[in-house]
N, C-alpha and C positions, 0 to 999 in steps of 0.2 A: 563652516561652522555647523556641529550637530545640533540637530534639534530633538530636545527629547518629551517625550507624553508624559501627562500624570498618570501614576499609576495608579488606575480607577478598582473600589473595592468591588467583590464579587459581589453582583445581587443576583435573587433568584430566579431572573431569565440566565444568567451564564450557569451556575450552581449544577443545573441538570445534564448540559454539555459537557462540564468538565467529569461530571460522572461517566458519562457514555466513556469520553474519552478515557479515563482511566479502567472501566470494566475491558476497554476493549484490550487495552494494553496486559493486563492480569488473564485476559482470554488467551492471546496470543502466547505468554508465557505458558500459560497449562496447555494450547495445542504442542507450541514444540518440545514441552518436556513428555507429551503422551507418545510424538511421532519419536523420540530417543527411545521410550520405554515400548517400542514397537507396539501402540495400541493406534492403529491411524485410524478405525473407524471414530472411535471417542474422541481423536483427534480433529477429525474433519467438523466433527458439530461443534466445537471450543474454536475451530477456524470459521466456521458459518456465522454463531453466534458474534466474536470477534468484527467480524466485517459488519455486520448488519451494525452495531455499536458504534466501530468507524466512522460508517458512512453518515450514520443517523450525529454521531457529534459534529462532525466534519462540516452538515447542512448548518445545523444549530448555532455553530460557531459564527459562520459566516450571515446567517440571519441575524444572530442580537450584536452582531459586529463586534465580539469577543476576541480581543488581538490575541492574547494570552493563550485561548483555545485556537486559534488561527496561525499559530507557530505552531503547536503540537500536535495537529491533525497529519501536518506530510509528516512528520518524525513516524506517527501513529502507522504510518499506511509503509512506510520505511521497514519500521522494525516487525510489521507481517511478511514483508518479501525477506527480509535478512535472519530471522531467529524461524520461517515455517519455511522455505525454502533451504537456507541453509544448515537446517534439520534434518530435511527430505534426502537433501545430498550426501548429506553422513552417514546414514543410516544404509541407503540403498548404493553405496559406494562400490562396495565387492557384490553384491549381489545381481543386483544390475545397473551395470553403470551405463546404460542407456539410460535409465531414468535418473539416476544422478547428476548425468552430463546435461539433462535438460532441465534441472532444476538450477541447475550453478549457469546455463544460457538465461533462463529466466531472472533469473536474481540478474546478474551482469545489465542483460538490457532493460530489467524493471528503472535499476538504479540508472540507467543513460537517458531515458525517458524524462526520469525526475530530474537530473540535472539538466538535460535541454529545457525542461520549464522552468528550471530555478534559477537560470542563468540570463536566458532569456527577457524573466521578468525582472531579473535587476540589473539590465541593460535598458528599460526601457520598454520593449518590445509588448505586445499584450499577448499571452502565452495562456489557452485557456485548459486546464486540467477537466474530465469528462470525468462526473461521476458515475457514468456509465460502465466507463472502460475503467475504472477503479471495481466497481461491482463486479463488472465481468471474471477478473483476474481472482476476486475472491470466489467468486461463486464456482470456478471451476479448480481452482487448488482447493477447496474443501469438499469438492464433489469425487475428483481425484484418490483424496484420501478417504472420504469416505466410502464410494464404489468401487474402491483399488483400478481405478482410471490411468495411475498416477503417468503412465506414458505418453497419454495424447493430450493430456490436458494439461501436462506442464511445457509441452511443446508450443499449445493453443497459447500458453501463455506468454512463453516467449517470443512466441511470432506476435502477439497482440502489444507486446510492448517494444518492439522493434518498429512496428506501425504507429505506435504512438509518438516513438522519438522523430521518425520521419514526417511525419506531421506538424510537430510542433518547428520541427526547421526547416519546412516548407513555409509554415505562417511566421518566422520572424524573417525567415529572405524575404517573402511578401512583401513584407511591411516596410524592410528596407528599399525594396524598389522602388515602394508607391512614392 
């Protein structure tokens, strides 16, 4: 038998979350239409700004216990790996695809990362997401495009989120043992 919520109106502890959330979303759209129109330094600050938004709704959500913002936070931090990574990879395709192949690794293991915790926690399991290791991922794909890094830092990235997927199926084997 499903059991469903009221749907509670917005007041103005969530009000300010759902903004972040949606600046960050309209950030993310203007870094990856800059990284197509080949301007990636302007791009990397619209991906700084972007994440700092993120992160900062992301907290917010989960402090005033905002369900509504607490769905669209992973979508939020999804559609930065999927529309600025697979930007990167478009873009730097024939050029050098050494940085394109690491941008489409990133993207792949960002996204295995997120499903090992999304699966995880609706198994049961308790799968705990680092807003660390969220910051991190931004902070260097924006550093990347902003100091034309973009080779080791999207590598950085990829390994950081291949370490994240192995971690989080370390702690629900864990959990399963105990």
């Amino acid at each position: 038998m499903a059991t469903y919520r009221r749907r509670l109106p917005a007041t103005s502890s969530t009000i300010p979350t759902r903004v972040l959330l949606t600046c960050s979303t309209t950030l993310i759209g203007a870094s990856a239409w800059l990284i197509l129109d080949d301007r990636p330094r302007p791009a990397g600050l619209a991906a700084a700004l972007a994440g700092v938004a993120g992160i900062a709704g992301g907290r917010f959500a989960v402090w005033n216990g905002d369900g509504l913002s607490r769905l669209f936070d992973p979508i939020v931090d999804r559609e930065f790996d999927g529309l600025i990574l697979g930007s990167i990879a478009w873009v730097e395709r024939a050029s050098r695809p050494g940085v394109a192949a690491a941008a489409l690794v990133a993207l792949g293991a960002s996204y295995l990362s997120s499903y090992v915790r999304a699966r995880g926690a609706s198994l049961g399991y308790d799968v705990q997401e680092s807003t660390v290791t969220r910051g991190t991922r931004y902070v260097l794909v924006a550093a990347g495009l902003g100091f034309g890094w973009l080779g080791w830092t999207l590598w950085a990235v990829a390994a950081l989120a291949v370490l994240a997927s192995l971690i989080r199926t370390i702690q629900v084997a864990k959990e399963e043992l105990v």
